[in-house]
N, C-alpha and C positions, 0 to 999 in steps of 0.2 A: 157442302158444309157437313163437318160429322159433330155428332153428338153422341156426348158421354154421359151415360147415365148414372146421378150421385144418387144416392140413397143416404140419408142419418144412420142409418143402423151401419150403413159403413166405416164411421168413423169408430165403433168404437163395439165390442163385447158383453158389453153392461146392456142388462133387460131393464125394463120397467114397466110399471105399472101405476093410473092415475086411479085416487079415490078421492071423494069430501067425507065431511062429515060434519056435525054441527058441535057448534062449542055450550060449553056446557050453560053458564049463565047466560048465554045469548043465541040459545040455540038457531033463531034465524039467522045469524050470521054464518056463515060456513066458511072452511079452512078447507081448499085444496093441499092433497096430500100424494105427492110423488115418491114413491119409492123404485131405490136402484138395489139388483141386487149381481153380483156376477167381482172380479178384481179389476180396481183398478189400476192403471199402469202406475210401475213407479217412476218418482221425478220425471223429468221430460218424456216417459214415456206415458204419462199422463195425460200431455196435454189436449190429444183426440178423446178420451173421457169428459173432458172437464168440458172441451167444446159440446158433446155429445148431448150430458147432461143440462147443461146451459139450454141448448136449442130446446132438449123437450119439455125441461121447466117451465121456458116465457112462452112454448105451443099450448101446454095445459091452462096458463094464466091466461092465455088471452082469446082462448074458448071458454072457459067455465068462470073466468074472472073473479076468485071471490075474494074476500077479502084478508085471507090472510096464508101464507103458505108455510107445510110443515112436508121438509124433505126427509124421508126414512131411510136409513143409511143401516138401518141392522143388518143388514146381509149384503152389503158393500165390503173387500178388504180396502182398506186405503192406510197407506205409511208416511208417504211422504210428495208431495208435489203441486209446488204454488198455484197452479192455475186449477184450483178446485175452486178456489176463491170465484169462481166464473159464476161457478154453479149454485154454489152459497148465495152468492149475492144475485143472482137473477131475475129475484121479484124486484131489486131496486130501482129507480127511475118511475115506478107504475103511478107513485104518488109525488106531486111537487115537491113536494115544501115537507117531507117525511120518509124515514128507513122503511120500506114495507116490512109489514109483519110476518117473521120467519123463524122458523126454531126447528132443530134438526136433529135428528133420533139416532143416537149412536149404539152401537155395539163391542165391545171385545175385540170386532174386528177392525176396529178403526179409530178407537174412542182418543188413542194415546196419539197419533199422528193429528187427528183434526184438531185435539185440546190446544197441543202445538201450533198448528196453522191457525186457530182463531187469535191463543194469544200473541203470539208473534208478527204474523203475519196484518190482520184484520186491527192488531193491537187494542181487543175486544176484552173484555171477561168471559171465559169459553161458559159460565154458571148461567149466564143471557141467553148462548146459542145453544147448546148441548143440553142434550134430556134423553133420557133412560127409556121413558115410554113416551108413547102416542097422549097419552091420558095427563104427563109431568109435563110434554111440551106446548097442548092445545092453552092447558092452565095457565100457563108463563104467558104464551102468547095473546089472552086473550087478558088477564091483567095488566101488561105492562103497554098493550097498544088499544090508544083511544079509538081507532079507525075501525077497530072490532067490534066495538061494545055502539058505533053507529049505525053500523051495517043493518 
């Protein structure tokens, strides 16, 4: 019998890097923080990113599990390609009966294609998902979801 050995980092160019950090009026609570940074593919040549991404998001959520996650996209390019959507939504499912808590850091490099995929695609308010810093998104994230302020 042969074996082929996969690796994650095969699918895809884009590096990463996990961090927490604690939220500010709850500081016990902590927000795991993934950031990517490298191009991602455009349209269908996206879709090994968006897998990529996806995998190491729900590997970091379900070693460090905290409760809220914020994906750092500043030094991501990304234009155009539905199955990002993989990767945005990653945390969901962790909670029953709730959207996990998530808010995702854009850049210059990326800001105009994800605005579009959140509101088109997610048919979201990209003002919910998109934030400018780590400090505008932890804040959003940590006011608008009750699961943070329990933790």
């Amino acid at each position: 019998m042969e074996l082929t050995e996969r690796k994650l980092e095969d699918l895809s160019q884009l590096h990463y890097r996990f961090y927490t950090c604690p939220f500010f009026e709850h500081p016990s609570s902590k927000a795991l923080v993934v950031a990517f940074e490298g191009e991602y593919g455009y349209g269908a040549k996206g879709n090994d990113d968006a897998i990529f991404m996806a995998a190491i998001i729900k590997a970091g959520l379900e070693a460090w599990g905290h409760s809220a996650l914020i994906i750092d996209l500043r030094m991501m390019s990304y234009v155009w390609g539905d199955m990002i959507g993989q990767a945005l939504t990653a945390g969901h499912g962790r909670y029953i009966n709730a959207v996990f808590p998530t808010g995702v850091i854009v850049s210059d490099r990326n800001r105009e294609g994800l605005t579009s995929f959140v509101r088109q695609e997610l048919d979201e308010d990209p003002a919910k998902w998109l934030f400018e810093s780590l400090a505008d998104a932890l804040r959003a994230v940590e006011e608008r979801d009750p699961a943070v302020r329990k933790s």
